[in-house]
N, CA and C atoms as an extended XYZ file, in Angstrom:
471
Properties=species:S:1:pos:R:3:atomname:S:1:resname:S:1:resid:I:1 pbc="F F F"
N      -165.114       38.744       83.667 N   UNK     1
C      -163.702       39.033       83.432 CA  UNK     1
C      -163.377       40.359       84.112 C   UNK     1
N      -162.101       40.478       85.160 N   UNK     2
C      -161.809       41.695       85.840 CA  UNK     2
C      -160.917       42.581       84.996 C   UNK     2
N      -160.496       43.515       85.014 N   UNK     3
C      -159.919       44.808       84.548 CA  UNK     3
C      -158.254       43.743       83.877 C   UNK     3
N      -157.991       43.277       84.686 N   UNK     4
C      -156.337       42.810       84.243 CA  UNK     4
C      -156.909       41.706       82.896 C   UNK     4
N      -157.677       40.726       83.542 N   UNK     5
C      -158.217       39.931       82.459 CA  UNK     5
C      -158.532       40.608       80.980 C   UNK     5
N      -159.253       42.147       80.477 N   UNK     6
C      -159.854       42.557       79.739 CA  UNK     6
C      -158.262       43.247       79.101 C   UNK     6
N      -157.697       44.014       79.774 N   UNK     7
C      -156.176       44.029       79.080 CA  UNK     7
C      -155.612       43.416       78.310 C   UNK     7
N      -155.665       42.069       79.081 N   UNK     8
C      -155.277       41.416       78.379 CA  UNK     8
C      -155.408       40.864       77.643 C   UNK     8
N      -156.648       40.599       77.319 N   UNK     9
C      -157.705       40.157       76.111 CA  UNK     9
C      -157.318       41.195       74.956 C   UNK     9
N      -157.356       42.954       75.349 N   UNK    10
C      -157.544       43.458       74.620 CA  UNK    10
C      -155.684       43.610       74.034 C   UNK    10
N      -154.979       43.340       74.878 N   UNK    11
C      -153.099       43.147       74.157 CA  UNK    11
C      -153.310       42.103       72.805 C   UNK    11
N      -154.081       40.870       73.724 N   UNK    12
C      -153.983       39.799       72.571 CA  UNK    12
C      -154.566       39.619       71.058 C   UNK    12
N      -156.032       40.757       71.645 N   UNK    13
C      -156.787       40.573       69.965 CA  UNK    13
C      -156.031       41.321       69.314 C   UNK    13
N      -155.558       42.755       69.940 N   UNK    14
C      -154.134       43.996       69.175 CA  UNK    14
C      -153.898       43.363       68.452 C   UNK    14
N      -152.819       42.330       68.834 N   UNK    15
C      -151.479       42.284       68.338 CA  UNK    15
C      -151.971       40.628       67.334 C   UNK    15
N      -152.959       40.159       67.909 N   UNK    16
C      -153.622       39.057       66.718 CA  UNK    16
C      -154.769       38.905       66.432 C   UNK    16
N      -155.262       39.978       65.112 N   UNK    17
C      -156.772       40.071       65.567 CA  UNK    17
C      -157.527       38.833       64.879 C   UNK    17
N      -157.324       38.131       64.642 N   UNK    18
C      -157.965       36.611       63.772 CA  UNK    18
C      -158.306       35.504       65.117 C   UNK    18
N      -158.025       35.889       66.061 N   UNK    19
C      -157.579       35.316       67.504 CA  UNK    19
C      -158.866       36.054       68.245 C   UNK    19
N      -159.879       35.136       68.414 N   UNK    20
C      -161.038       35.621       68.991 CA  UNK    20
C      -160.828       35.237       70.335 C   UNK    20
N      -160.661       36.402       71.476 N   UNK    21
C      -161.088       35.746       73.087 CA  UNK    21
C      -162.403       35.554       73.675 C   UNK    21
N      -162.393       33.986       73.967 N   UNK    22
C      -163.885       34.030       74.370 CA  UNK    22
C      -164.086       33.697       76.024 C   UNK    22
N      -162.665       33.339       76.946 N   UNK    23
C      -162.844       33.535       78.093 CA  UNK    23
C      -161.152       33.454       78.133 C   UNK    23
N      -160.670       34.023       79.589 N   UNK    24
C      -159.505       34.332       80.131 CA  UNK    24
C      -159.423       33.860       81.576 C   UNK    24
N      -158.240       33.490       82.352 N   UNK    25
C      -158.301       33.509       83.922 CA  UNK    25
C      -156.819       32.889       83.520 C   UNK    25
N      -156.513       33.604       85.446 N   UNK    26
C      -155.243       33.337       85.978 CA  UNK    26
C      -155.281       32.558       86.827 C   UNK    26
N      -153.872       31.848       86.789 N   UNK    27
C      -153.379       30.408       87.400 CA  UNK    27
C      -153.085       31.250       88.771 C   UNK    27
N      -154.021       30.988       89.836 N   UNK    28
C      -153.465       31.520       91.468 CA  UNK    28
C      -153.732       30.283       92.397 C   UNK    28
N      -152.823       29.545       92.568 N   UNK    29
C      -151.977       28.317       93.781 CA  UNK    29
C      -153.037       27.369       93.090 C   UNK    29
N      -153.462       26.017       93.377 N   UNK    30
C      -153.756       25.291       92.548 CA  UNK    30
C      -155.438       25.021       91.626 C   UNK    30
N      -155.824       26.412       91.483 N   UNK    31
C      -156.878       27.105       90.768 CA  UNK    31
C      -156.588       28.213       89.394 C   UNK    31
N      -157.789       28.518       89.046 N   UNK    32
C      -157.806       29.471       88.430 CA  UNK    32
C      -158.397       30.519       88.658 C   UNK    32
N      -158.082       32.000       88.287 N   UNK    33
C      -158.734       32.975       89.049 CA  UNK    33
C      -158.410       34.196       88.011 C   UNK    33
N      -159.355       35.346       88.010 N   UNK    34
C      -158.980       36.669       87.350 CA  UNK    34
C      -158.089       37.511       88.118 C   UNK    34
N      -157.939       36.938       89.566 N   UNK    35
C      -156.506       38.028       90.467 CA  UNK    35
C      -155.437       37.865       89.934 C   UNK    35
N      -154.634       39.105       89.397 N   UNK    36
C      -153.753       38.747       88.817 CA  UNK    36
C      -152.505       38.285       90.033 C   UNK    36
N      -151.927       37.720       90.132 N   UNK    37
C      -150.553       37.238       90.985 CA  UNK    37
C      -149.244       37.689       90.613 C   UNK    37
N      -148.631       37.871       91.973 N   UNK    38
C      -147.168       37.744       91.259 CA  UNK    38
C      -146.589       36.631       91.065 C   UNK    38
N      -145.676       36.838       89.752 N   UNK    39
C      -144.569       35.261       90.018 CA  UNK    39
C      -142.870       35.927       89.692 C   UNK    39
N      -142.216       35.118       89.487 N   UNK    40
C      -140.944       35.775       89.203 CA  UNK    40
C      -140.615       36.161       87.844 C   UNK    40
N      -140.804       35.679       87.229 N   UNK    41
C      -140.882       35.818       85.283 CA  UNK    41
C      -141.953       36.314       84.800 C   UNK    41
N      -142.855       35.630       84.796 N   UNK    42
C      -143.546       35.474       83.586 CA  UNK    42
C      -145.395       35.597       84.295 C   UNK    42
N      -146.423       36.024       83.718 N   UNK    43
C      -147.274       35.998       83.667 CA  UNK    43
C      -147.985       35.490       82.965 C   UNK    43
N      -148.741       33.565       83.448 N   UNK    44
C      -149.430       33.000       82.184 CA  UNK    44
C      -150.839       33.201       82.308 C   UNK    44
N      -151.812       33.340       81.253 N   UNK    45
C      -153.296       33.200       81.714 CA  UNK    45
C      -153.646       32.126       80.564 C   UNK    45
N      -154.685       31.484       80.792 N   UNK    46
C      -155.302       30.660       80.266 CA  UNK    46
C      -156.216       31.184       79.583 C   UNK    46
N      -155.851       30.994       78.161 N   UNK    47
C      -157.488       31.649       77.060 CA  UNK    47
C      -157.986       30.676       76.521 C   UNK    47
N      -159.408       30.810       76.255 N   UNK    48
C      -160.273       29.984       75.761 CA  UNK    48
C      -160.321       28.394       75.972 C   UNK    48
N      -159.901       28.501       77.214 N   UNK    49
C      -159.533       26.720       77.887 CA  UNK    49
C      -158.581       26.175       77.020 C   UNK    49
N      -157.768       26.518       76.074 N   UNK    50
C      -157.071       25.730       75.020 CA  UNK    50
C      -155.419       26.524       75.463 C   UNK    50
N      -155.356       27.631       75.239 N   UNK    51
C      -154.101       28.183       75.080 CA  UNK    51
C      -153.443       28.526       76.350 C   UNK    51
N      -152.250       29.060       76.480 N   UNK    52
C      -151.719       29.819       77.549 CA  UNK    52
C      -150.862       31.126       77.043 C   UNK    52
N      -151.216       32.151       77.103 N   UNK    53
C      -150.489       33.227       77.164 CA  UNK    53
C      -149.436       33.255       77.744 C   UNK    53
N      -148.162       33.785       77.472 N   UNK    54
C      -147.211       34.271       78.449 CA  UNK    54
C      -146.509       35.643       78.235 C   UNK    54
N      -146.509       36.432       79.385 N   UNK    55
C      -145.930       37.738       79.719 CA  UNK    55
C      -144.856       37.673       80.435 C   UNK    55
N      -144.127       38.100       79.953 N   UNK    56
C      -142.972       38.358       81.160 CA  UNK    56
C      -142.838       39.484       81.778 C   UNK    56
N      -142.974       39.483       82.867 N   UNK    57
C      -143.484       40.735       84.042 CA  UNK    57
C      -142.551       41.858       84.171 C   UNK    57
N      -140.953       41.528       83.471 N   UNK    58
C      -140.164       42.869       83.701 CA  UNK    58
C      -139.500       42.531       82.328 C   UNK    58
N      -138.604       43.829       81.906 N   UNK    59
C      -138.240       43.774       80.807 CA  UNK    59
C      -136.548       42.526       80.536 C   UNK    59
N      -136.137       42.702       81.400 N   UNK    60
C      -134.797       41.784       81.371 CA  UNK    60
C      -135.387       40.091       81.422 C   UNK    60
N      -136.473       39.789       81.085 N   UNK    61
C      -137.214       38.541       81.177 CA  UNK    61
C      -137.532       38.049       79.591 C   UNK    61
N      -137.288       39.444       79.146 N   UNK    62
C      -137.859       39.251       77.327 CA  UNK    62
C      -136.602       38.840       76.582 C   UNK    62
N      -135.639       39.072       76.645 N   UNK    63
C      -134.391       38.418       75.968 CA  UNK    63
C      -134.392       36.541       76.426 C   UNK    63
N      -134.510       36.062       77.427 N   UNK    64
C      -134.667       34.946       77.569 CA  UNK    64
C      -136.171       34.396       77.038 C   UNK    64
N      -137.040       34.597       76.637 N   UNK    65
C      -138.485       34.681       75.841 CA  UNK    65
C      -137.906       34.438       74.548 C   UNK    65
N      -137.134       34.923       73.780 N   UNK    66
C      -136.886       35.647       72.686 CA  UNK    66
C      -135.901       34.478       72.103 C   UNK    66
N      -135.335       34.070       73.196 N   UNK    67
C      -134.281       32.760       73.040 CA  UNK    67
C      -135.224       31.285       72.868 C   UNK    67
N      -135.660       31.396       74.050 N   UNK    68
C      -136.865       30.357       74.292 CA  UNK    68
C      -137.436       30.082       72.863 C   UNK    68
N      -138.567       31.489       72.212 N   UNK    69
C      -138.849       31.317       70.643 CA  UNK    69
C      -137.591       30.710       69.738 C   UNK    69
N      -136.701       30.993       69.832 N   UNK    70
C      -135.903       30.111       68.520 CA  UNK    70
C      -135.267       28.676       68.748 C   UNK    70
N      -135.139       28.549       70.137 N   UNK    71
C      -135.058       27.315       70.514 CA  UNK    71
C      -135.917       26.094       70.492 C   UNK    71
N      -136.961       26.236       70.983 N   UNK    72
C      -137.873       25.428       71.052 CA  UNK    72
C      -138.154       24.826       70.065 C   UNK    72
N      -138.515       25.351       68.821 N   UNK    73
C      -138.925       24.494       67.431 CA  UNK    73
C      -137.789       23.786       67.088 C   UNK    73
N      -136.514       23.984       67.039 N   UNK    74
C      -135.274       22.936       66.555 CA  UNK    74
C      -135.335       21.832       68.069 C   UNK    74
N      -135.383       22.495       69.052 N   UNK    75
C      -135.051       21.273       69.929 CA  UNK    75
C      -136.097       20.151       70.544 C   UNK    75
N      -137.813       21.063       70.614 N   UNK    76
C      -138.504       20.028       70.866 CA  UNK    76
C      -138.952       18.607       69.714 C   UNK    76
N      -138.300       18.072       68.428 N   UNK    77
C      -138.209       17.155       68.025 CA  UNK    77
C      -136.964       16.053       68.658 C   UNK    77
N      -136.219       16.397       69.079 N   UNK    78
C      -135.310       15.804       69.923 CA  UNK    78
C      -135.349       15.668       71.394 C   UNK    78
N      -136.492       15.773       72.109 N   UNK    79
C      -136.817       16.000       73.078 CA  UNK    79
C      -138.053       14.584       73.667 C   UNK    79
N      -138.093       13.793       74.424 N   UNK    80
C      -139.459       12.488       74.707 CA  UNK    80
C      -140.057       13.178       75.400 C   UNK    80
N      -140.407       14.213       75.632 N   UNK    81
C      -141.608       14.872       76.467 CA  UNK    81
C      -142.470       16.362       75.798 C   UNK    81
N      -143.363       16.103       75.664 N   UNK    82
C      -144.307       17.365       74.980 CA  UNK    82
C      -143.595       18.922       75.768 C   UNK    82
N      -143.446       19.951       75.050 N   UNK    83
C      -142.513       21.189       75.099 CA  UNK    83
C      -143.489       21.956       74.201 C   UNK    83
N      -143.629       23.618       75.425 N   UNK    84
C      -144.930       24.489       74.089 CA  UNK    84
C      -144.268       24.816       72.838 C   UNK    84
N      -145.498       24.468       71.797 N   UNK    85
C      -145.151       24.997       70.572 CA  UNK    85
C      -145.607       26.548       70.507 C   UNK    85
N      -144.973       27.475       70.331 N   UNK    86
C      -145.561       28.897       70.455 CA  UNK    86
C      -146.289       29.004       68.816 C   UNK    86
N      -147.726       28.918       68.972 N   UNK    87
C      -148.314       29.172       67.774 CA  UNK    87
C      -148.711       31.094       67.680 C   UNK    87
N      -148.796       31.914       68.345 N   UNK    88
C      -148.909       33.529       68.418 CA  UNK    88
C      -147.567       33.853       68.969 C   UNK    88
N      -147.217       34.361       68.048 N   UNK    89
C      -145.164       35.058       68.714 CA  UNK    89
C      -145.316       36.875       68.641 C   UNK    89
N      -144.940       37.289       69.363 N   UNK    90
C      -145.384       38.817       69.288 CA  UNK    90
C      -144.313       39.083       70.230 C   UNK    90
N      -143.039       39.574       68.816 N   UNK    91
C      -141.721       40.037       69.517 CA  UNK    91
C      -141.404       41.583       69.705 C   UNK    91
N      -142.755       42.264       70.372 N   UNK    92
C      -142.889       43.340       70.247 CA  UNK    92
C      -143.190       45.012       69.478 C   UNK    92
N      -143.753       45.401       69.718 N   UNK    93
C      -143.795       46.502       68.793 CA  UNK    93
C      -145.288       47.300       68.824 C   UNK    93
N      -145.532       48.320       67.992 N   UNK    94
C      -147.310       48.883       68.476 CA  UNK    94
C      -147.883       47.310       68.062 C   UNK    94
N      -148.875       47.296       68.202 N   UNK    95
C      -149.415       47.946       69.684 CA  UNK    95
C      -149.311       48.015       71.055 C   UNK    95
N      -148.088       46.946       71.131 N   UNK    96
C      -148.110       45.974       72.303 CA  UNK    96
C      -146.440       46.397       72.272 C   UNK    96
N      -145.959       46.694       73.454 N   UNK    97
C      -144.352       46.854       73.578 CA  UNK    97
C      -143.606       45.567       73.891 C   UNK    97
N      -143.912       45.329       74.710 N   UNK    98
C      -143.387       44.088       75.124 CA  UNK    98
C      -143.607       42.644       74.548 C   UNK    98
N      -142.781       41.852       74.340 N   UNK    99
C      -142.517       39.815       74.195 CA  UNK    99
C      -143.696       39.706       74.670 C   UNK    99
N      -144.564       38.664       74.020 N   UNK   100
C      -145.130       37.412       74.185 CA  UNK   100
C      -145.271       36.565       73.402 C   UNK   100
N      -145.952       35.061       74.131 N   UNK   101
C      -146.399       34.141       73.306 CA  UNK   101
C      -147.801       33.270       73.766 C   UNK   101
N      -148.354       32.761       72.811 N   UNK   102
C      -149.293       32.127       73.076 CA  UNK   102
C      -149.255       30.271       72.693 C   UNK   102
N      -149.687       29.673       72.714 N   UNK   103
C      -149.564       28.456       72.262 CA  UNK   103
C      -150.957       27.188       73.164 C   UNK   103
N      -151.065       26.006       72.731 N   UNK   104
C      -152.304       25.364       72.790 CA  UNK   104
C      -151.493       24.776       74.570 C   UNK   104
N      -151.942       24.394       75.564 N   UNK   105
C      -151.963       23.827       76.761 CA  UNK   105
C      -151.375       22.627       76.448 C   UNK   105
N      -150.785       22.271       76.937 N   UNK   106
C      -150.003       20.433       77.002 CA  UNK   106
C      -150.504       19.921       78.279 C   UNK   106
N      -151.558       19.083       77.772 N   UNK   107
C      -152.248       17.621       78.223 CA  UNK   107
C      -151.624       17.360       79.363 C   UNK   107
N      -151.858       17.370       80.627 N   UNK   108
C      -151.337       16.667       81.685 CA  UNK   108
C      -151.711       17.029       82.907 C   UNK   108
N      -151.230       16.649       84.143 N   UNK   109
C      -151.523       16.941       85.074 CA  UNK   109
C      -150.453       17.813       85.872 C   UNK   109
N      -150.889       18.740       86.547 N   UNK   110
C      -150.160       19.675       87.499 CA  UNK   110
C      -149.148       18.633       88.608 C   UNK   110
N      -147.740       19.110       88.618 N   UNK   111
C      -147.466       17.985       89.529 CA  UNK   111
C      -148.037       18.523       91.133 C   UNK   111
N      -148.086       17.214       92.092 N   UNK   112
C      -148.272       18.291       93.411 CA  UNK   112
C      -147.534       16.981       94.288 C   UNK   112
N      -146.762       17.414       95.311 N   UNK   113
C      -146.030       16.502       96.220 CA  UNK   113
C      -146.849       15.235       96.501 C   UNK   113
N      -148.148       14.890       96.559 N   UNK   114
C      -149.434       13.775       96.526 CA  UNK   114
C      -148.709       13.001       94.728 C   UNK   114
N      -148.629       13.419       94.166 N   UNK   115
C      -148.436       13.023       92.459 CA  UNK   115
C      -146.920       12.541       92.692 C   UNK   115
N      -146.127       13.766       93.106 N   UNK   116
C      -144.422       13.263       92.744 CA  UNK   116
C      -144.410       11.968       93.715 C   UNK   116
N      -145.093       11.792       95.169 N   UNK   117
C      -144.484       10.583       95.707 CA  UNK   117
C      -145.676        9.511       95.354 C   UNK   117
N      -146.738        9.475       94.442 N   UNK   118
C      -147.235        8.217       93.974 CA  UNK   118
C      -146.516        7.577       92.808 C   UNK   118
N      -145.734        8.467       91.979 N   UNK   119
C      -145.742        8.737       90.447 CA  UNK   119
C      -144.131        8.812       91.063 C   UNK   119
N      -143.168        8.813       91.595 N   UNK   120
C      -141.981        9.054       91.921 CA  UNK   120
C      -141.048        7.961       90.412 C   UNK   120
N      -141.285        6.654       91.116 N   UNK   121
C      -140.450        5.735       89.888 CA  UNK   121
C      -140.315        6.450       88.218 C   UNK   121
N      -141.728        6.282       88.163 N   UNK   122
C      -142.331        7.081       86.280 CA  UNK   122
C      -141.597        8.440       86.545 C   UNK   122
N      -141.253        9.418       87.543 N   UNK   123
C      -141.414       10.601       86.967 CA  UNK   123
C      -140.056       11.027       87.015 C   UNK   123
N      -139.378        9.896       87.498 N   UNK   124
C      -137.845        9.963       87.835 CA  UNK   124
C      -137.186        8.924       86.416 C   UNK   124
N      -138.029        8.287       85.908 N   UNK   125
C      -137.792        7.948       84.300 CA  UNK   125
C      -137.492        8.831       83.085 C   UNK   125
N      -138.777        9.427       83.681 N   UNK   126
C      -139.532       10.725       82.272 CA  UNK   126
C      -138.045       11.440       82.622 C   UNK   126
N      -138.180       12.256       83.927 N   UNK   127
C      -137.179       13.093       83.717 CA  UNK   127
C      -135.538       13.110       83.121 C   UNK   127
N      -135.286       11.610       83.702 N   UNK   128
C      -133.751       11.584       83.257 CA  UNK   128
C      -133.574       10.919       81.952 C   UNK   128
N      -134.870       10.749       80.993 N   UNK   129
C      -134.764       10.866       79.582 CA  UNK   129
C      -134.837       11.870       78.905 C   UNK   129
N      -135.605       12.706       79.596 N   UNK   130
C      -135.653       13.997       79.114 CA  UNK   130
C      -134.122       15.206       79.351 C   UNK   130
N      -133.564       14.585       80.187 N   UNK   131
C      -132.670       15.241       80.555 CA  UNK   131
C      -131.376       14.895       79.547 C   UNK   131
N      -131.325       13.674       79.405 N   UNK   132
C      -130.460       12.783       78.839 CA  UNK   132
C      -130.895       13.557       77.184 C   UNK   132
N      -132.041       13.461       76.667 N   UNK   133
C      -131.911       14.225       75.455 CA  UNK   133
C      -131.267       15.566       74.811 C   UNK   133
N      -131.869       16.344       76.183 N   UNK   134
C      -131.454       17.580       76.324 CA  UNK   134
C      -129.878       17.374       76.406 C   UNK   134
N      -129.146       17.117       77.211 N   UNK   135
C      -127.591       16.962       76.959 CA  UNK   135
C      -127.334       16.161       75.778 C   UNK   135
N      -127.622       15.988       74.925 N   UNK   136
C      -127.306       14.989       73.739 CA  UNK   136
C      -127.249       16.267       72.569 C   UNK   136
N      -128.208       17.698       72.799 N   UNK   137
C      -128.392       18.329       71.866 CA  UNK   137
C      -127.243       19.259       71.134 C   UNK   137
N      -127.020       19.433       70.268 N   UNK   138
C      -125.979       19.405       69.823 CA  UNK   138
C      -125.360       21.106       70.321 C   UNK   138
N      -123.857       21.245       71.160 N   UNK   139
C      -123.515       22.381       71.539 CA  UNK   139
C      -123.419       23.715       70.896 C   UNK   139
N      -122.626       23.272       69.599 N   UNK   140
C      -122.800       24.500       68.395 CA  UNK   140
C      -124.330       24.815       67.659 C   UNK   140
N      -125.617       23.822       67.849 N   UNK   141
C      -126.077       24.418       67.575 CA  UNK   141
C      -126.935       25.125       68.495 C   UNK   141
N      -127.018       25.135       69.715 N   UNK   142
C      -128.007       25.675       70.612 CA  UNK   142
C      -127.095       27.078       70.870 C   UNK   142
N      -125.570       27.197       70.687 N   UNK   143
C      -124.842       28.528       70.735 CA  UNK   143
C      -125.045       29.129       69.791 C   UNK   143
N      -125.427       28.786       68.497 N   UNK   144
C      -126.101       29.581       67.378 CA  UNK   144
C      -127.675       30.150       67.295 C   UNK   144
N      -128.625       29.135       68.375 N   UNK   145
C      -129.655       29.720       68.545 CA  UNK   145
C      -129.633       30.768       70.045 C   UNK   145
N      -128.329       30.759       70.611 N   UNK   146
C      -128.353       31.942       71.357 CA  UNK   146
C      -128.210       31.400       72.674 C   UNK   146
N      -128.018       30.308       73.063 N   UNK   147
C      -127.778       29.725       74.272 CA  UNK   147
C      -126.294       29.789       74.823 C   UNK   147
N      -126.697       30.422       75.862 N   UNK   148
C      -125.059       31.144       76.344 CA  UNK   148
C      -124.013       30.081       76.382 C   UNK   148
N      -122.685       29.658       76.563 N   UNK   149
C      -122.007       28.673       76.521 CA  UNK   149
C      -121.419       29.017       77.947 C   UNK   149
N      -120.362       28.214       77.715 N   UNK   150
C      -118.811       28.143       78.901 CA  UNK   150
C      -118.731       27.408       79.590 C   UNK   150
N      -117.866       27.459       80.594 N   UNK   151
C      -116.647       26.253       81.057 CA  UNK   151
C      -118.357       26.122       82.674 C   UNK   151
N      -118.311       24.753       83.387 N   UNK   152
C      -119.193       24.678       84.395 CA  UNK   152
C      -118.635       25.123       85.612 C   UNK   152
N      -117.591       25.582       85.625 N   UNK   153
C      -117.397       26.815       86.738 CA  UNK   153
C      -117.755       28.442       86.346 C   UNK   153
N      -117.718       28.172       85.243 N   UNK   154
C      -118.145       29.622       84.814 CA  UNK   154
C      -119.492       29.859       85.452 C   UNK   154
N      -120.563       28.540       85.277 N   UNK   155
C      -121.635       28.850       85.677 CA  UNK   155
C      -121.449       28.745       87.311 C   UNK   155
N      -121.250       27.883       87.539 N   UNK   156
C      -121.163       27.934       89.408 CA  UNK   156
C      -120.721       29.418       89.935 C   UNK   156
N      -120.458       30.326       89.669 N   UNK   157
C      -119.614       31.470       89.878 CA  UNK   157
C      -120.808       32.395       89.577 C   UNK   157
């Protein structure tokens, strides 16, 4: 385990010490690796082959984290596709300043352009049921769990 890996081990036992790390690595292009990478959000590593950590790499990334946590448990029962359950929530504070979460890996395969055009029919199913749920979910309540609203030019703009 390299220097970023042991950080982070040592953020996670901090802030949950019942939460034993017994190995760590980062997701770099379609491997795993202890280099840490950049991405645009979020920083995930993989612990103990089961979980995934997530960091969000700058601070204006943690309010959408923060949303994500209260959303997810009301909406992934209304949802036909597996969505992380965040089982470690750590909405900041000593020891650890910053949002994270942890939760168990969801079963599947990485998509890769070889997958989307074998798997195209199925994955163009999955998605526009999944999509179709997601617009079904009810407006007042996802604006009460903090999901911004307004008119769809508002967003185009």
């Amino acid at each position: 385990m390299d220097a970023a890996g042991k950080a982070i081990r040592d953020v996670i036992e901090a802030c949950f010490p019942a939460f034993c790390v017994r190995s760590i690595s980062f997701p770099v292009g379609a491997g795993w690796s202890t280099y840490l990478a950049e991405g645009w959000g979020s920083a995930e590593w993989e612990v103990n082959e089961d979980y995934v950590f997530r960091f969000p790499k700058r601070p204006e990334i943690a309010p959408g984290l923060l949303k994500e946590i209260r959303l997810l448990p009301v909406l992934a029962p209304n949802l036909p596709l597996r969505v992380p359950q965040f089982e470690c929530v750590w909405p900041g504070g000593p020891p650890y300043a910053g949002v994270f979460v942890g939760y168990h890996k969801i079963p599947g395969q990485q998509l890769s352009p070889e997958h989307i055009h074998s798997a195209a029919p199925e994955l163009a199913q999955q998605l526009g049921a999944f999509l179709t749920s997601l617009h079904r979910f009810p407006l007042a309540q996802a604006a009460a769990l903090g999901v911004p609203g307004g008119r769809p030019q508002e967003w185009r703009e």
